[in-house]
N, C-alpha and C positions, 0 to 999 in steps of 0.2 A: 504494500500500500504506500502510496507517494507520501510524503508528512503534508503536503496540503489537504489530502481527506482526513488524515493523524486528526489535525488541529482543528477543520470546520467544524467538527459537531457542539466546539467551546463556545462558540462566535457568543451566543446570546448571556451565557454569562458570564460574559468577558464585558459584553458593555455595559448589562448591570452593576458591574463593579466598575467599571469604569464610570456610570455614571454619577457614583455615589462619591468618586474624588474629583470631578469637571462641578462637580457643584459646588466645593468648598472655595472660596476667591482665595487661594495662599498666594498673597502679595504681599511684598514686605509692608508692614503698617509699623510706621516709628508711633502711631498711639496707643499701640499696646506691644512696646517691645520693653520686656524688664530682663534681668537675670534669668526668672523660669521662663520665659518666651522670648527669647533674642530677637527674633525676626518675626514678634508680632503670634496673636492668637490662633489666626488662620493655618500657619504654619505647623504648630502643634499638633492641632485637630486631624492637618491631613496625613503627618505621620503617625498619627493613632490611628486614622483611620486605615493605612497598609498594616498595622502591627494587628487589626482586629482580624486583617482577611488572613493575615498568615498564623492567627494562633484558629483561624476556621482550618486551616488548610494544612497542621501539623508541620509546620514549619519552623526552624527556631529563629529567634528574633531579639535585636537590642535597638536600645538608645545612644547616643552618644550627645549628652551636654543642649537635649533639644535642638541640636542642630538636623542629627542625622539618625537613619534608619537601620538596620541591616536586617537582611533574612538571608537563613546560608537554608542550602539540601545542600547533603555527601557525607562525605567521612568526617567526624566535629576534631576530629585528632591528625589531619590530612595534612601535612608540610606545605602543600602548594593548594593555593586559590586563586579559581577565575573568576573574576571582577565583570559584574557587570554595573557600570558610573552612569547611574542618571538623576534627574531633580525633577521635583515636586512643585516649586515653584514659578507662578509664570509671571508677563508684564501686566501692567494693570490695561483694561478692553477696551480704552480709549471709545472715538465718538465713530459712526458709520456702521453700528451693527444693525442686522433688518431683526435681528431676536435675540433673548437674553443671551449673554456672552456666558452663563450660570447656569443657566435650564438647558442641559443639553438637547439635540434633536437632529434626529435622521430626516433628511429630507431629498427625495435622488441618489439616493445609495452616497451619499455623504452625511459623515458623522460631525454634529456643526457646537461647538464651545470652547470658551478659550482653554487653552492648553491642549486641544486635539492633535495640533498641529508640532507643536514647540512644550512640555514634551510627553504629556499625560497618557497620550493614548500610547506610545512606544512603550513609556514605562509599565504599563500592562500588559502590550502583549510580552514584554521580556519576563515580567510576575508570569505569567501563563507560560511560557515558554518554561519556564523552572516549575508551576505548576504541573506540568503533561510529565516531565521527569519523575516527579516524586509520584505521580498518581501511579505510574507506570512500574515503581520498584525497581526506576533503573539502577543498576552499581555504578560508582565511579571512581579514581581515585585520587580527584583534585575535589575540593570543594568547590562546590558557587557559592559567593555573597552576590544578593541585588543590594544595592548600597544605594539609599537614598537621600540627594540632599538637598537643601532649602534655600542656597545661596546664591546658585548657579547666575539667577541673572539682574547677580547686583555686586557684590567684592568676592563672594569665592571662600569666603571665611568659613565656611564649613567643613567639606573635604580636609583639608589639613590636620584640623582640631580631630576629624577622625585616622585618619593617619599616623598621628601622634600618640595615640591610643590601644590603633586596634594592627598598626603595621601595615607597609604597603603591599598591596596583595602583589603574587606572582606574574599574573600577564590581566588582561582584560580589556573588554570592550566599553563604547556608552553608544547606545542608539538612542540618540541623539543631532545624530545630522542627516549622512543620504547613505544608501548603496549604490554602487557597491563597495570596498573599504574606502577609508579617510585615513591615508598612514600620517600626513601632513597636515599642520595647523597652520595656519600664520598666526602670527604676534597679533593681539590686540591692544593697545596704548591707549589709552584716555590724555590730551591736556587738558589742562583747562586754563582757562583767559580771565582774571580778573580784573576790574579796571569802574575808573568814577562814573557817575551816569548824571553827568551835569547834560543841560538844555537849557538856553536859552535863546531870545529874541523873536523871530515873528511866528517861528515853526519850533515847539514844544513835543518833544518826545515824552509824554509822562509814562506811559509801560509800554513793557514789548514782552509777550510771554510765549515761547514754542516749545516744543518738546519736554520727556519728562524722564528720560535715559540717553544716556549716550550711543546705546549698541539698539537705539529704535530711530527709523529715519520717522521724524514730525509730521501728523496726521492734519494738525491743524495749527493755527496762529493768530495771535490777537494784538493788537496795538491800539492804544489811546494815545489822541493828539489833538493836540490845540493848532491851529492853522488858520490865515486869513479870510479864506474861504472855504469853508469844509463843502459848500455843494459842488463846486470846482472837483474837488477831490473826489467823491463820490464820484462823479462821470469820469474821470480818469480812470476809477480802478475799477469801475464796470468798464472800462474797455479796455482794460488789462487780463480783465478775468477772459473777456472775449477772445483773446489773442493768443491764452492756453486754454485750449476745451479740455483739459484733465484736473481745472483748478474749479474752485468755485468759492460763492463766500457772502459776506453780508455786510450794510455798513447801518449804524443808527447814529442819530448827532443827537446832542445833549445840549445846549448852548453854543459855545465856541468851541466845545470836544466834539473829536471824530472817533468813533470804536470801529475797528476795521475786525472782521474774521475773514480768514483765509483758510481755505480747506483744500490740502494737497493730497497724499496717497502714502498712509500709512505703513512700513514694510520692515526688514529685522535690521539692522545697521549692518551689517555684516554682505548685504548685497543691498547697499543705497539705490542703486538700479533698479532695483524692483521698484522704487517709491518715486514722490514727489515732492521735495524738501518743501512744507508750509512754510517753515520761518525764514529759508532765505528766499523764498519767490516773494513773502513779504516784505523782506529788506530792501530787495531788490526794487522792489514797487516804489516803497520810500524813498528811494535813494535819490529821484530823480528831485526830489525838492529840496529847501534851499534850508536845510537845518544845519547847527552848528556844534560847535565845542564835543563833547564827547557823545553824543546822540548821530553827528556825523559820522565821524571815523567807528563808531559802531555800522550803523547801516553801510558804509562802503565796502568794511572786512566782511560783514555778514553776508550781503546784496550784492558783493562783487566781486571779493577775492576770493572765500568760498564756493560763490554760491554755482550748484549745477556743474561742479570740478571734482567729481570722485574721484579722480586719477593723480590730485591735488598737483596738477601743472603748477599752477598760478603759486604754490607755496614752494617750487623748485624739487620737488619729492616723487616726479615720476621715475619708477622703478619697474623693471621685470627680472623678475629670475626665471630661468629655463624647466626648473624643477618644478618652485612653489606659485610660481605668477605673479599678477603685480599687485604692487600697494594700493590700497583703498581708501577714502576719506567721509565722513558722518558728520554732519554739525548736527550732534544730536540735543542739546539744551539752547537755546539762547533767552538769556535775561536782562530787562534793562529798566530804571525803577528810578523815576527822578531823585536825585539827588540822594539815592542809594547806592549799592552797588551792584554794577553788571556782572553776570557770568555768561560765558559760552565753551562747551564742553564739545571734543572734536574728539570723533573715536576714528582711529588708525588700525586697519590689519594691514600687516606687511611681512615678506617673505624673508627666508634667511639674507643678509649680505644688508639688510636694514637695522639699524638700533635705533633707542629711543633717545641717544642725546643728538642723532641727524636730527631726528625729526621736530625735537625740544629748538635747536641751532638753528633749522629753515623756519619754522614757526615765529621766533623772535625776529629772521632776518626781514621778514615780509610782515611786522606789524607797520611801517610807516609811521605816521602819526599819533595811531594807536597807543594810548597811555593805559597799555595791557603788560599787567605782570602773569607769566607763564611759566606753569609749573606743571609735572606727571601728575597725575589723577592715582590713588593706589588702587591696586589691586591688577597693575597689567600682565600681562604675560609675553615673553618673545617664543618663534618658532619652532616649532615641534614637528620631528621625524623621525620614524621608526621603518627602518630600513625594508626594503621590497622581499629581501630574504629572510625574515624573520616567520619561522612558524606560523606564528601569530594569523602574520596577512596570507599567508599560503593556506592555512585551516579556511580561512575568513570567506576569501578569494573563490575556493574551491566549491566551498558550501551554497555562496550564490548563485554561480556557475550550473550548478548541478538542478539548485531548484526554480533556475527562470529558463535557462536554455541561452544562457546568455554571458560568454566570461566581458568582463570589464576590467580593464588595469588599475590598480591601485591611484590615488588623485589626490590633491589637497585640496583643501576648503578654508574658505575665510574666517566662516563660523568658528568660534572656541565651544570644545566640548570638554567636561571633565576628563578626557582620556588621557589627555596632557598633562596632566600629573602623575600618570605612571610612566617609567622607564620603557616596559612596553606596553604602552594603551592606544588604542585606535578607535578613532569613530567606525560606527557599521551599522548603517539603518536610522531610521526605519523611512525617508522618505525616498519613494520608488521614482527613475528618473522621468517617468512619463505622468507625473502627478506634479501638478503646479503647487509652489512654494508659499503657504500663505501663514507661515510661522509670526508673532507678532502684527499682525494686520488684523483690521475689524471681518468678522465672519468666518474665521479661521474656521479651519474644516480639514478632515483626513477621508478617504473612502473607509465603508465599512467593510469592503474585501478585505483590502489591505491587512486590518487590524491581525486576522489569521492567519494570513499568509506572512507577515511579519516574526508572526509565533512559532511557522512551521521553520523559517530560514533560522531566528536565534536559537529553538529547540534542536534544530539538528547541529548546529553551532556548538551548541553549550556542550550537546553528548561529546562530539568528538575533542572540544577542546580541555574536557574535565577526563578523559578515560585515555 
């Protein structure tokens, strides 16, 4: 029997379980982050609610410090463990969804709530995939841990803290990005740009507010201004909006205030390309008028040097490696707050043969006028590769190969996955190349084939790579 029949007949309660953790919002919440919940309530709940299915499902299970999860099958005495690295937590569901981002639902053979996509629903079928083993009384004589963690898409501070703890496992996967393997990461860098948010004279920058991560291209954007003529304005930027049919947006006047919203196309920072940067097509908008002091030199960096440059020409930072590909650029935050202070955060993947004091060095060289002080953002990571000959991608490789009809060469990805924190860890799965990317974007959604045939590719994965 193929392991696609193996695993179909789970389909249904796999989504019932899955639907009971797409419902929980585990997003970091700093209003209920103390000591016993680091990363906020939600967090907790949703690693309660895997440690319920796995004390259902005779599995053994811990904690680590409320950050993190584990559930092993195999030998508890086993020298060597295969790691499967994924997370629990997602971005927060921003604006453009047609139904709750909470309430999950099938609709056309797609499974639709946030984290289907990025990374709820792979994390299940990997639980299922280690599920069908222990149902099955397979022997093995590596363990598996499914290690789950809560930090993934914010600092990272999790994984470590279990590491520290529990030791780094042997070899392992995180499905977590696409198939077929991901031996290679690029580096992901956060800077960040601080600087005064003075305005004055006839054009008034009072806020500017976009994005709300670094590693999410801005779904939308908003700016208040004082202007000589805000109905001038308005007819400009309805014929701006005209000029991109993928933007859209709104304006209301208050007195002498203009509120602008701008609505671009929300996507994961990690492929800016997917999307449509709101806050610099906003700047951009801006820029053509006659503002001054640090309200300027914000909207020019924002509106001009940035903006719609993922390949960051304009900051002197085009790069390609032959191996990993080239560098990429996010203006993922911009903030600017009258006579407060502005921030704008710019997330970077780049390939080996780039570091982060280039990119700190070209950042400074191309502020201009900019009275921006710039500094690393923590938590970044540089380039990750695990060699083409390593067992690892061979097991990995083979087992694709075998269950699509299809070998694919090993590749790198922009995306950061947990797998980069093992010596040899590799992304693998679960999103399939003929399914479109809508990981952090409004309506996120995964097929519900998928979900099993996900299960049947890690289940046959995990046998060979545990025996």
């Amino acid at each position: 029997m193929e392991w696609a029949d193996r695993t179909k007949p789970y389909e249904a309660d796999l989504i019932q379980d899955l639907n009971q953790i797409v419902k929980i919002p585990s997003i970091l919440d700093p209003n209920t982050q103390t000591e016993l919940t680091p990363f906020g309530n939600d967090m907790v709940r949703a690693l309660a609610k895997m440690e319920e299915l796995a004390a259902r499902d005779g599995f053994r299970y811990g904690r680590v410090d409320n950050m993190v999860t584990w559930i092993e099958y195999g030998p508890a005495d086993a020298d060597e463990t295969v790691a499967i690295l994924t997370h629990i937590d997602i971005v927060p569901a921003g604006d453009g969804w047609l139904r709750d981002p909470f309430k999950p639902e099938i609709l056309d053979g797609l499974y639709f709530g946030r984290g289907a996509a990025d990374m709820k629903a792979d994390l299940m079928s990997a639980y299922y995939a280690m599920k069908y083993l222990a149902d099955h009384e397979i022997k093995l004589t590596r363990k598996i841990r499914l290690i789950i963690g809560t930090d993934e898409e914010n600092g990272w501070r999790d994984l470590p803290r279990y590491f520290e703890q529990e030791g780094e496992p042997t070899m392992g996967f995180s499905p977590d990005g696409a198939f077929p393997v991901v031996n290679g990461e690029k580096a992901f860098q956060t800077v960040q740009l601080r600087f005064p948010s003075v305005s004055t004279g006839d054009y008034i920058l009072r806020r500017f507010i976009a994005g709300t991560r670094p590693n999410v291209v801005p779904g939308d954007a908003r700016a208040r201004v004082v202007v000589p003529d805000p109905d001038g304005m308005v007819h400009d930027f309805e014929q701006y909006l005209a000029q991109y049919p993928f933007l859209s947006g709104k304006t209301e006047i208050k007195g002498q205030e203009l509120r602008l919203l701008l609505n671009g196309v929300q996507a994961h920072g990690a492929y800016p390309q997917d999307g449509e940067n709101a806050g610099t097509y906003l700047a951009h908008f801006l820029n053509r008028y006659a503002f001054t002091d640090d309200a300027k030199t914000f909207l020019q960096f924002v509106g001009e040097t940035v903006h719609d440059d993922i390949g960051a020409d304009n900051l002197g930072l085009r790069y390609h490696d032959e191996t990993m590909g080239d560098l990429t650029l996010n203006v993922g935050v911009m903030r600017f707050s009258l006579n407060g202070q502005g921030t704008i955060l710019l997330n970077f993947r780049y390939p080996q043969g780039v570091n982060v004091q280039a990119v700190m060095t070209q950042v400074q060289r191309h502020l201009g006028d900019f009275k921006a002080t710039v500094e690393v953002w923590p938590g970044g990571m540089e380039p990750h590769l695990v060699p083409e000959t390593d067992e690892l991608v061979g097991i990995l490789s083979m087992v694709y190969a075998k269950q699509t009809g299809m070998f694919m060469n090993p590749r790198t990805s922009n995306g950061g996955s947990y797998a980069r924190l093992l010596k040899r860890g590799v992304a693998f799965g679960g999103q399939f190349p003929d399914v479109p990317v809508t990981s952090h974007q409004a309506n996120e959604s995964t097929p519900v084939a998928n979900l099993t045939r996900s299960m049947a590719i890690f289940a046959e994965a995990l046998l060979k790579l545990a025996q």
